[in-house]
C-alpha atoms as one frame of an Amber mdcrd trajectory, in Angstrom:
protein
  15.740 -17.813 -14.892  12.901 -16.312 -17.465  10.741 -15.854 -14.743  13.223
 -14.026 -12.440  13.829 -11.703 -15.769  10.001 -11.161 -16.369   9.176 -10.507
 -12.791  12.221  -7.953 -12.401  11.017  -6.284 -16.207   7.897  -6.102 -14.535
   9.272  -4.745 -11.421  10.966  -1.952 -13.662   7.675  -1.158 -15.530   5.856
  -1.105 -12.753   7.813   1.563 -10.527   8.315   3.864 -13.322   5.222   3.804
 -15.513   1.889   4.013 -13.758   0.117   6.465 -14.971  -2.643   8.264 -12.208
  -5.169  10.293 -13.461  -5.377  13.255 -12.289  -8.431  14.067 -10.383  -9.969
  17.841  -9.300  -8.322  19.218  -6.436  -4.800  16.932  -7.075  -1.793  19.210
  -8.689   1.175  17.556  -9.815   3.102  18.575  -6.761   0.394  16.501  -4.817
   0.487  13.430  -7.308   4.765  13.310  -7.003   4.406  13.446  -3.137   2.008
  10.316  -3.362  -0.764  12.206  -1.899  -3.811  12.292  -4.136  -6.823  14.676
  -3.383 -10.461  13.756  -4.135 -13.569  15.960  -4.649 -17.123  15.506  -4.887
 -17.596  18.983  -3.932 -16.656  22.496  -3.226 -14.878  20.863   0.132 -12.425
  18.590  -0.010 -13.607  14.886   1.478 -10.462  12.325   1.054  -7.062  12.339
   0.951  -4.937   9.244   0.553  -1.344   8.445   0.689   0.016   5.802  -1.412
   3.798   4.411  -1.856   5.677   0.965  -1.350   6.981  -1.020   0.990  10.335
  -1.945   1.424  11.381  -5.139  -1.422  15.196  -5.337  -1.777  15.287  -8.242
  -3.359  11.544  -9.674  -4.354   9.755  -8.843  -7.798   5.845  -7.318  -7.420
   6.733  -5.115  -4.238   3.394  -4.106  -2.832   2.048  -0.817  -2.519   0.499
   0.687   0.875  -2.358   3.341   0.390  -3.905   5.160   4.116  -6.930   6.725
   3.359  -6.782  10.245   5.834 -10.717  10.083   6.120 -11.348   9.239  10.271
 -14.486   6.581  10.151 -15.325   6.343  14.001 -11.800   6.640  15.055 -10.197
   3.789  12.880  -8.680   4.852   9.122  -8.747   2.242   5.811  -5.418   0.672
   5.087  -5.210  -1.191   1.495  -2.837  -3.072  -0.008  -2.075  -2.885  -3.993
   0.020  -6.157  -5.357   0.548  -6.166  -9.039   1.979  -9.342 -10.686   0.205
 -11.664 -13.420  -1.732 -14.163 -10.914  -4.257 -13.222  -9.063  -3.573 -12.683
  -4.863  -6.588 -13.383  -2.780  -5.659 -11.379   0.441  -7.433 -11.986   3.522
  -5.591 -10.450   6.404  -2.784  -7.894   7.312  -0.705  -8.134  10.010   1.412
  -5.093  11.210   4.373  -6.513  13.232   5.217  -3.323  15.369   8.790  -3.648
  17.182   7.928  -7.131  18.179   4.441  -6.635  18.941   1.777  -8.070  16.508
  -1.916  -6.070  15.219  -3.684  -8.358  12.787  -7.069  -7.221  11.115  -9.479
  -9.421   8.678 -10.002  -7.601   5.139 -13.274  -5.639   4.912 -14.431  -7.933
   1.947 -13.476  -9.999  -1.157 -10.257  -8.718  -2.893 -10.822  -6.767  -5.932
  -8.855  -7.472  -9.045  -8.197  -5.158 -12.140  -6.038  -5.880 -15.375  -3.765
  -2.966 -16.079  -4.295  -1.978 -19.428  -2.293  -3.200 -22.422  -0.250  -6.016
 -20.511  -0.564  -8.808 -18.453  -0.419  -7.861 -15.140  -3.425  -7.792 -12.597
  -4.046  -5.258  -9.386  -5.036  -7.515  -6.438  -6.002  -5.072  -3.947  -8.306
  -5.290  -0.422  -8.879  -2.849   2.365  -8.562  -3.242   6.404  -9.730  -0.758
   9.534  -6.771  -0.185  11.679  -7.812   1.891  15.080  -5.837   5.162  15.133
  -3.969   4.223  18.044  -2.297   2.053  15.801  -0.589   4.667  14.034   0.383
   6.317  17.316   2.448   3.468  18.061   3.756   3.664  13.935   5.489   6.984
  14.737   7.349   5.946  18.076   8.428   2.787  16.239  12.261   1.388  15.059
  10.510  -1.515  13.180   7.921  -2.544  11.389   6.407  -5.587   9.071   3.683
  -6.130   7.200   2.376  -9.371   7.156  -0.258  -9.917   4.073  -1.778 -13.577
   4.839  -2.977 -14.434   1.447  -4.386 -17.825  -0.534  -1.417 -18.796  -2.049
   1.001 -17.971   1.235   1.852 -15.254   3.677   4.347 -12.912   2.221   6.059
 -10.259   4.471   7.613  -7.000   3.839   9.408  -4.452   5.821   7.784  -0.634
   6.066  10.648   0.442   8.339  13.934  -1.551   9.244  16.735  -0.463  11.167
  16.121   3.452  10.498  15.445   2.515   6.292  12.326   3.760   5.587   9.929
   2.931   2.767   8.321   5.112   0.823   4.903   4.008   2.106   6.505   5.300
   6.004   7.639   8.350   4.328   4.310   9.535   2.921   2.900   8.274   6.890
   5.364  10.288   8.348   4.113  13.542   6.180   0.336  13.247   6.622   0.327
  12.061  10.533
């Protein structure tokens, strides 16, 4: 029972009180959208969409982030879990309307304590082919599948016409 009440505290804290720096080029309307711009110069060279995935009932919901930058026709998906252990992830799976797309992380999983309490940001990065997200827009259904070392946990990003704010912020910048 305690840990049920700290994980849905956390779950509260967590929805409502990141804070995201703003960076040059990002204006609050950008930032409440999810979409956050990044310069390095005059011209703009990133743009990333960020929100959740669908977690009715499970604490620590996961956040999706789709970097818009095109590296030789594939794009960077990561995943962001915050809870108080740390997640090794190792592979996503995207579960499209029956039909399954599984890619291997890019590399280790990178970990960062959020400051002031005790959760931890488990995050890693896969290369999805664009066609992928072709077959993301026509679609009535879809899971994500993280395989990680403690189990495989699965979320929804779109069931039965709900969409998730990660599909949302897809559905915007596609």
């Amino acid at each position: 029972m305690k840990n049920y009440l700290l994980f849905t505290a956390l779950s509260v804290l967590l929805s409502g009180c990141l804070v995201v720096k703003s960076h040059t080029g990002s204006t609050p309307e950008t930032i409440a959208k999810g979409v956050k711009t990044v310069e390095n110069s005059k011209a703009v060279t990133r743009t990333t969409t960020r929100g959740s995935l669908l977690c009715e009932h499970a604490p620590g919901c996961p956040e999706m982030a789709i970097d818009w930058k095109q590296n030789r026709g594939a794009y960077d998906i990561s995943m962001h879990i915050y809870g108080p252990d740390r997640i090794g992830m190792k592979a996503f799976t995207f579960i499209v309307d029956g039909s399954h797309y599984s890619y291997s992380t890019q590399s280790a999983t990178s970990y960062r304590s959020l400051e002031n309490s005790n959760v931890l940001e488990s995050a890693n990065t896969v290369r999805v082919p664009s066609s992928l997200f072709s077959r993301f827009k026509n679609a009535q259904n879809i899971q994500v599948q993280i395989n990680t070392n403690q189990k495989d946990i699965s979320y929804a990003m779109l069931s039965n016409g709900k969409q998730s704010k990660a599909y949302q912020l897809f559905l915007r910048a596609y």
